[in-house]
C-alpha positions, 0 to 999 in steps of 0.5 A: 496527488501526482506520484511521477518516479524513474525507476525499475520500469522506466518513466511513469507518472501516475495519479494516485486519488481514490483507488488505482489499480496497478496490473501487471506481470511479475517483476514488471515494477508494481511493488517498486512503486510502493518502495519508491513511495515509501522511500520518499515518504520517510527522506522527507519527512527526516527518517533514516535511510540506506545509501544501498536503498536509494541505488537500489530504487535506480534501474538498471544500467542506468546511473540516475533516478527520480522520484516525483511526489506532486512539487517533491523532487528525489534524485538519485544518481549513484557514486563510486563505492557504493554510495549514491548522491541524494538530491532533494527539491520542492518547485526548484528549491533545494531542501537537501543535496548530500553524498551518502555511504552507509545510513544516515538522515535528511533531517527534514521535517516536510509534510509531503501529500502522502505523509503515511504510507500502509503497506499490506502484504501477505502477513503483515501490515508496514506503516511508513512514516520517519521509520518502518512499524510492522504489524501483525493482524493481531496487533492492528486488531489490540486495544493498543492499536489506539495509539497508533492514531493518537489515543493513549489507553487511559480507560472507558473514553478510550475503550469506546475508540477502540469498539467503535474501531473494531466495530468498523473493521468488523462491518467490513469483514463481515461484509465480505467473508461473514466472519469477525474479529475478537481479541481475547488474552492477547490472541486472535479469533474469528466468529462465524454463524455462532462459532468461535475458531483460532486464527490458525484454523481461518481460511488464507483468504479470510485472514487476508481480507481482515487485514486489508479491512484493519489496515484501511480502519487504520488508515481512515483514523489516521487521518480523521483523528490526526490530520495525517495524509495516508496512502494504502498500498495492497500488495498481490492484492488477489493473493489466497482471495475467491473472486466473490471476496475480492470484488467487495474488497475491490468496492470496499477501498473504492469507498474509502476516504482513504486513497489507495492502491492495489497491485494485481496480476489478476485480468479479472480484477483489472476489468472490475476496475475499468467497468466500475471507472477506477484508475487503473494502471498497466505495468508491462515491457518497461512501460506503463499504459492505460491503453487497452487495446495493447493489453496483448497480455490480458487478452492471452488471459481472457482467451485462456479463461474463455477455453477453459469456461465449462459448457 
């Protein structure tokens, strides 16, 4: 799957299979690429919009933009009051062309090649389908979280689903924190070595990798129990994590299924991906590069690290 958009950071076409990783300083347009992908997720499949959504995917100074999801085409061109033109095609045939002012729909009804979008923030996971879910850790981590893929909570046969989902979230947190998940009278604990603690009193960086761990067991029932064509998106991927629970989290994505992407302003994490093969993208002065030997930036990093290495 081919995402190729004109946005905040210029022209950039990126092959979003497997997992990618998206390097970069702050406010370089890694973020924008999850918003970029969201917006034409939700257009083509007939959710709603705001015209001040669609301007604001256009860079800056410039009067048109376009997003390119594999044969999907989204132009966007702004209009005098605040209201943008929404042009869309597949190969050449127009599906949509319309003037906007405020909030309206595309009513359409396309399949395009990611069709979910998850969305992992700091707090809180975005699923984008026709419209915006957000869900906590202990939401993704209920007995509800079933019908999220389909499953209407009917008794023992569903039940089964949701240990087997749990056990899966579960496998893959305890193999990189050593802690699990349990939901007890609609609250969320941790278990670790035999204890039992609140979710107020678990480590950032253990809530972080829970829910990227939730949100990727929900990405793979999503598309194993429904058909669906999910993309998982981590933003500020390093974000509260040690390294030695960022690189199996790294590995964990890698292993998925699921296509995913993860932004960073980590240089560490960018050489994980690049000694073990991943895509990897380089957001930096409007551009975006796979050239390392241009990486002036990165190596700044690795030179700092290396005066700072101890004796």
């Amino acid at each position: 799957m081919r995402l190729a958009r004109i946005g905040p950071v210029g022209e950039a076409e990126l092959a979003l299979r497997g997992l990618a990783v998206l390097y970069g300083p702050n406010g370089s347009g890694k973020t924008a690429v999850a918003r970029a992908l969201g917006f034409a997720v939700r257009i083509l499949r007939g959710g709603e919009f705001a015209s001040a959504e669609a301007l604001a995917l256009i860079s800056r100074g410039a009067e048109a933009g376009k997003i390119s999801l594999d044969d999907y085409e989204v132009e966007l061109a702004r209009r005098p009051r605040g209201a943008a033109t929404v042009k869309i095609t597949r190969a050449d045939k127009v599906l949509h062309q319309r003037e906007v002012s405020g909030v309206t729909s595309t009513y359409l009804g396309e399949r395009p090649p990611v069709d979910v979008l998850i969305r992992v923030s700091l707090d809180d996971v975005a699923v984008v389908d026709r419209g915006v879910r957000t869900l906590s850790l202990v939401e993704l981590a209920s007995p509800s979280a079933a019908a999220l893929w389909g499953a209407e909570w009917r008794g023992a046969a569903d039940a089964d689903e949701y240990a087997e989902y749990m056990e899966d979230v579960n496998d893959a947190l305890s193999g990189i924190t050593d802690h699990e998940l349990v939901v007890a009278g609609g609250r969320l604990y941790y278990r670790s070595g035999g204890a039992h603690f609140g979710e107020e009193d678990a480590a950032a960086g253990v809530r972080r990798a829970a829910l990227a761990a939730a949100a990727r067991a929900l990405a793979e029932r999503l598309s194993e129990r429904l058909g669906a064509s999910p993309l998982l998106f981590v933003e500020s991927f390093e974000a509260a994590l040690h390294l030695d629970y960022a690189l199996p989290l790294l590995g964990l994505l890698a292993d998925s299924d699921v296509p995913a992407a993860v932004e960073t302003h980590s240089g560490l994490v960018l050489r994980a991906a690049v000694l073990r093969q991943l895509d990897y993208y380089v957001f930096a002065d409007g551009a975006v590069t796979k050239d390392l030997e241009a990486l002036e930036r990165l190596w700044r990093e690795v030179q700092a690290a290396a005066e700072l290495a101890l004796p």
